[in-house]
N, CA, C and O atoms as a DFTB+ gen file, in Angstrom:
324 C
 N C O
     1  1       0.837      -1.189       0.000
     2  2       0.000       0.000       0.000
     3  2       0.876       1.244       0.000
     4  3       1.668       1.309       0.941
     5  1       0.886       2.290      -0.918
     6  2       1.471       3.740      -0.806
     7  2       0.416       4.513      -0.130
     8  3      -0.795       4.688      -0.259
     9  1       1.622       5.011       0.852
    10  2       1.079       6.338       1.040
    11  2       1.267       7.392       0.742
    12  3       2.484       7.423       0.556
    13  1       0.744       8.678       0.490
    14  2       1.284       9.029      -0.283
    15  2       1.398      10.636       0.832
    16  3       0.402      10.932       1.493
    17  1       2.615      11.491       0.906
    18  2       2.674      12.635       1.733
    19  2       1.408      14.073       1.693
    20  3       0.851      14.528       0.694
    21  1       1.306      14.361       2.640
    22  2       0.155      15.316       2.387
    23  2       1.153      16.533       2.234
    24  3       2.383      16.507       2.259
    25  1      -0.027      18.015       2.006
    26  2       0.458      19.235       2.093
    27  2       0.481      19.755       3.487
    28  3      -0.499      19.589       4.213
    29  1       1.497      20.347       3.881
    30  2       1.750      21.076       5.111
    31  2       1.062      22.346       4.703
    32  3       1.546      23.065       3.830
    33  1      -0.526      22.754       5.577
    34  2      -0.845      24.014       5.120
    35  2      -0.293      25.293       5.504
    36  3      -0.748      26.371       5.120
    37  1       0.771      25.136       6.328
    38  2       1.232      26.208       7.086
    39  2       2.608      26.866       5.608
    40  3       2.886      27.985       5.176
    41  1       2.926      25.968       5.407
    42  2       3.970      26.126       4.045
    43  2       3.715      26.567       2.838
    44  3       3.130      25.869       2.010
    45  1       4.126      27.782       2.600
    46  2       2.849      28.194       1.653
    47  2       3.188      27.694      -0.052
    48  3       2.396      27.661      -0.994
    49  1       4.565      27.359      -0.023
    50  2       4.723      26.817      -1.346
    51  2       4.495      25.382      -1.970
    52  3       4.719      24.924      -3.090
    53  1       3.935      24.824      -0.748
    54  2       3.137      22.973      -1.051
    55  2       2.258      23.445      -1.156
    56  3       1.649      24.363      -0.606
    57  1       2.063      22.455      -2.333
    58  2       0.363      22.499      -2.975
    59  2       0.181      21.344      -2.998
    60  3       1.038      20.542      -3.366
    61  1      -1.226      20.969      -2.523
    62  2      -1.693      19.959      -1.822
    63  2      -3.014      19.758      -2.737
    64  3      -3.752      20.695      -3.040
    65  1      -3.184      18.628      -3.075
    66  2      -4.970      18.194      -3.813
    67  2      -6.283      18.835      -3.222
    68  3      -6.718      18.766      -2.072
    69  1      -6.807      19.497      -4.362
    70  2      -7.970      20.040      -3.495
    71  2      -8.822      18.949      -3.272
    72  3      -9.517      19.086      -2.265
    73  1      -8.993      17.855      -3.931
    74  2     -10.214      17.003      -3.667
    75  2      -9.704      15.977      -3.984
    76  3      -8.765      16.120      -4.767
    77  1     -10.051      14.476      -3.554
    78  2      -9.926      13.275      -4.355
    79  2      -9.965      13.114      -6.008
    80  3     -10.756      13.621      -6.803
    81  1      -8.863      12.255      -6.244
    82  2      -9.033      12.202      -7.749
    83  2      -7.691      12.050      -8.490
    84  3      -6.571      12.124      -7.985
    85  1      -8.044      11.795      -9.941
    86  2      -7.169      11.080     -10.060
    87  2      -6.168      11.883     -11.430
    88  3      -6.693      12.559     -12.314
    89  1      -5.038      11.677     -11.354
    90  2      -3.707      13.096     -12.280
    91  2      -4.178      12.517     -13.443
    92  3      -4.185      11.303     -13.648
    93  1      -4.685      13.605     -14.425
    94  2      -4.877      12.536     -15.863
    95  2      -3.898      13.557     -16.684
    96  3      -3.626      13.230     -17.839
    97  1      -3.280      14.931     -16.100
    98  2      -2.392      15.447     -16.716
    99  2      -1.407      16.114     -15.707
   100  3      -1.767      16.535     -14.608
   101  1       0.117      16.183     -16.274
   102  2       0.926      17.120     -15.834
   103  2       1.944      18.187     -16.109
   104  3       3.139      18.102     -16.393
   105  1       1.118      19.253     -15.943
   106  2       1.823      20.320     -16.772
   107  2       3.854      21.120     -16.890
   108  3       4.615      21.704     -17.662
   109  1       3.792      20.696     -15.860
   110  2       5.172      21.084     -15.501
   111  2       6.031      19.858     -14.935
   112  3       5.593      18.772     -14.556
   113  1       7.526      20.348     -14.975
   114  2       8.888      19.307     -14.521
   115  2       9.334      19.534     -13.336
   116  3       8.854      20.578     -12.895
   117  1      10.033      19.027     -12.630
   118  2      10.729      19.850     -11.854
   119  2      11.624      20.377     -12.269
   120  3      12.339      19.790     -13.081
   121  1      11.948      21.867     -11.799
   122  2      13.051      22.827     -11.953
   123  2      12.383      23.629     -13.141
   124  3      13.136      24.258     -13.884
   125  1      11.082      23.648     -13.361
   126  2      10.224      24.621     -13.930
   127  2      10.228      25.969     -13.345
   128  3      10.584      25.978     -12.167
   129  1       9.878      27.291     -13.933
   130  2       9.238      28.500     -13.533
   131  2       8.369      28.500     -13.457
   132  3       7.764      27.992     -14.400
   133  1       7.640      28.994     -12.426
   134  2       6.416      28.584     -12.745
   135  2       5.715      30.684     -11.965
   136  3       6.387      31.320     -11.153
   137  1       4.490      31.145     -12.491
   138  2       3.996      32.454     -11.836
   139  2       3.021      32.142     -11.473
   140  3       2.448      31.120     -11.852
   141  1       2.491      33.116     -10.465
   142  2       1.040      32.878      -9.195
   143  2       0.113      32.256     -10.447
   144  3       0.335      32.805     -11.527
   145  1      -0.843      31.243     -10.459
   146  2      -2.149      30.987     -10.974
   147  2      -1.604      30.090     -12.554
   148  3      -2.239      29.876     -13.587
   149  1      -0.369      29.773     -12.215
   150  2       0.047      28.724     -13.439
   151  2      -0.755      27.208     -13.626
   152  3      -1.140      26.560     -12.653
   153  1      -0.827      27.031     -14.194
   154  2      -1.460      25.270     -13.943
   155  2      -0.567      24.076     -13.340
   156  3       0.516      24.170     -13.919
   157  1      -0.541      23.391     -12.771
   158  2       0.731      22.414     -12.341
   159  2       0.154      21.124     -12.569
   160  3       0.837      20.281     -13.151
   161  1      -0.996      20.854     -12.197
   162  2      -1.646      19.587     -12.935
   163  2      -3.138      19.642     -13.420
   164  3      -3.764      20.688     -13.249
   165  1      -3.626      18.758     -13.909
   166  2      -5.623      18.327     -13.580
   167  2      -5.490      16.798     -13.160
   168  3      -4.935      15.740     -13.454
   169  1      -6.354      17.385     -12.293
   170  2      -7.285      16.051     -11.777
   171  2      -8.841      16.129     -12.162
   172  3      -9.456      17.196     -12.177
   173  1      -9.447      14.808     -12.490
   174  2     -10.478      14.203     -12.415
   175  2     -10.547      13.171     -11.772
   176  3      -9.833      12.184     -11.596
   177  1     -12.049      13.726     -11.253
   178  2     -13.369      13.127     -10.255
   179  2     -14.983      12.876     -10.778
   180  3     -15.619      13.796     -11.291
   181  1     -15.429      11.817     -10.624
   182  2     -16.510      12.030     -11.089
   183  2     -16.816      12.761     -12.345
   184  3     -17.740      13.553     -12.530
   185  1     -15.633      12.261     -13.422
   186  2     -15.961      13.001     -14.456
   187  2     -15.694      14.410     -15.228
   188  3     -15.494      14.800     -16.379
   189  1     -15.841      15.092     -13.537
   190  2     -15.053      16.517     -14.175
   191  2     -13.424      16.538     -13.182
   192  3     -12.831      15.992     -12.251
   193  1     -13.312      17.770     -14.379
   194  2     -11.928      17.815     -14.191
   195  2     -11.533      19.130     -13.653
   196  3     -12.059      20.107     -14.189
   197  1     -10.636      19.344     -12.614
   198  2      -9.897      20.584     -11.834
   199  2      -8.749      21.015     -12.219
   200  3      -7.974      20.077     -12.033
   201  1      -8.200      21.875     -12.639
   202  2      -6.842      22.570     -12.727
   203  2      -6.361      23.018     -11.611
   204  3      -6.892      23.937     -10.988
   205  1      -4.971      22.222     -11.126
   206  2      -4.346      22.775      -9.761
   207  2      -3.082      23.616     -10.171
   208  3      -2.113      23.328     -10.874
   209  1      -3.440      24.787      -9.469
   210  2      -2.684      25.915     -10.087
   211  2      -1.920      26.702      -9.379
   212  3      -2.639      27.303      -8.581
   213  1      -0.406      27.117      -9.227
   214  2       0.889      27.490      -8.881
   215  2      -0.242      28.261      -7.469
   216  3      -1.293      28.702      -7.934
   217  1      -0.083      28.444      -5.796
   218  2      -0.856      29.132      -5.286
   219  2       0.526      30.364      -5.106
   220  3       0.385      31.401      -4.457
   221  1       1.469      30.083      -5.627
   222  2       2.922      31.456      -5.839
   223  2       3.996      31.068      -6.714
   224  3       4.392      29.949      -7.039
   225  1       4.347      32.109      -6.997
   226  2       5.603      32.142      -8.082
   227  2       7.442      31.501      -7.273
   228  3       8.178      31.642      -6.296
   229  1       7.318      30.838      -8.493
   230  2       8.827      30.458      -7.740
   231  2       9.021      28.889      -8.610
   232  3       8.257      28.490      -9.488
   233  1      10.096      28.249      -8.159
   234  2      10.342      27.663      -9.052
   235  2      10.268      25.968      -8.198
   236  3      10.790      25.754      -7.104
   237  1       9.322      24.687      -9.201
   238  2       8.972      23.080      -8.586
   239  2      10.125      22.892      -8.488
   240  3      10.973      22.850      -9.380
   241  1      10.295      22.693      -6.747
   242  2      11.595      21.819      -6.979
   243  2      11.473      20.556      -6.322
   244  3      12.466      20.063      -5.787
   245  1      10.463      20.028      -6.305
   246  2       9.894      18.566      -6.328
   247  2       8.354      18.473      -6.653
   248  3       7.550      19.267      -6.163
   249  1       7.924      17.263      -7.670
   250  2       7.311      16.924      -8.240
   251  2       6.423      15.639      -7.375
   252  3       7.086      14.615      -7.210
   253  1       5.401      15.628      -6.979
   254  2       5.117      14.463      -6.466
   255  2       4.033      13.613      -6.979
   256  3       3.472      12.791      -6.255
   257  1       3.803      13.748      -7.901
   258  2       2.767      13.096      -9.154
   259  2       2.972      12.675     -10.115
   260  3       4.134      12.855     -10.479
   261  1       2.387      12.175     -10.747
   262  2       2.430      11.447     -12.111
   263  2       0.980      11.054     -12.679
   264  3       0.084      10.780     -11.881
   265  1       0.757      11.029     -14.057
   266  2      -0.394      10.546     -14.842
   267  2      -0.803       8.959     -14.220
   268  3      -0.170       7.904     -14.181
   269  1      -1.973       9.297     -13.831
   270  2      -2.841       8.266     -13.483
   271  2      -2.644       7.718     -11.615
   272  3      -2.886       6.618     -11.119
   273  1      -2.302       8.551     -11.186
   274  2      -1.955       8.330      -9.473
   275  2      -3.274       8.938      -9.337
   276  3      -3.737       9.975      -9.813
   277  1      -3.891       7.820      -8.380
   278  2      -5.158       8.240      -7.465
   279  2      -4.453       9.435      -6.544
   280  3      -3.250       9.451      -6.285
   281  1      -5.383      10.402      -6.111
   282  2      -5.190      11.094      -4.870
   283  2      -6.119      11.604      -3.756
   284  3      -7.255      12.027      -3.973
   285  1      -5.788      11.561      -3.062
   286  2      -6.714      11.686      -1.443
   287  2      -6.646      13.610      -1.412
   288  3      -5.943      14.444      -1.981
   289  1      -7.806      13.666      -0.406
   290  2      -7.490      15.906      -0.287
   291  2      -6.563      15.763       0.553
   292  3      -6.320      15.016       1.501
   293  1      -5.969      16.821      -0.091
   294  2      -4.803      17.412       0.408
   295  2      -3.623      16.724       0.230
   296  3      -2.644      17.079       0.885
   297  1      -3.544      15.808      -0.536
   298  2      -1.860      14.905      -1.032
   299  2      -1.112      15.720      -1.584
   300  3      -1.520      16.688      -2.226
   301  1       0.175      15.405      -1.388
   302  2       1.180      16.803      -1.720
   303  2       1.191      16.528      -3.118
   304  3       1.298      15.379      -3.547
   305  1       1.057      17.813      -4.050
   306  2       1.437      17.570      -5.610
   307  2       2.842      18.113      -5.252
   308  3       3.708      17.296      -4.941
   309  1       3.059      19.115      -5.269
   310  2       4.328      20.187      -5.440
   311  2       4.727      20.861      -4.291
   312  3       4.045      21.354      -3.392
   313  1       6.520      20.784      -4.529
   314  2       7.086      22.040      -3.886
   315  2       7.227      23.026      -4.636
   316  3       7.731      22.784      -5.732
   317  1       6.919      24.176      -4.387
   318  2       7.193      25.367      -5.462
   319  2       8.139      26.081      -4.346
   320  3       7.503      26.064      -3.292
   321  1       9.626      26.812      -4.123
   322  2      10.528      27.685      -3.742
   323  2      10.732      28.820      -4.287
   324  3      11.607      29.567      -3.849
């Protein structure tokens, strides 16, 4: 069984899953640029689909997803620095 790390909400550059569901895309690498309101992945749930998006500028310097990983709320996608 994986588990998989959550987002620390106190940290403001982890971005964490807003809802259950599952990566059907990923927009960025690590060691990307990325600016406030960039896209970093989508997830789908039930069909529709969410864009999880940079919540600040700075640059992924860890990646914690991949196409087709289930995710729980709040699982860490990204470090952004």
């Amino acid at each position: 069984m994986h588990v998989h790390p959550k987002a620390d909400k106190g940290a403001k550059g982890q971005v964490g899953a807003p809802m259950p569901g599952e990566v059907v895309e990923v927009r960025v690498k690590e060691g990307t640029t990325v600016a406030k309101g960039d896209p970093l992945c989508v997830l789908s749930a039930m069909k529709m689909e969410t864009v999880v998006t940079a919540p600040v500028a700075g640059k992924v310097t860890k990646l914690h997803v991949r196409p087709g990983l289930s995710l729980e709320g709040e699982d860490l996608i990204a470090v952004i620095e």
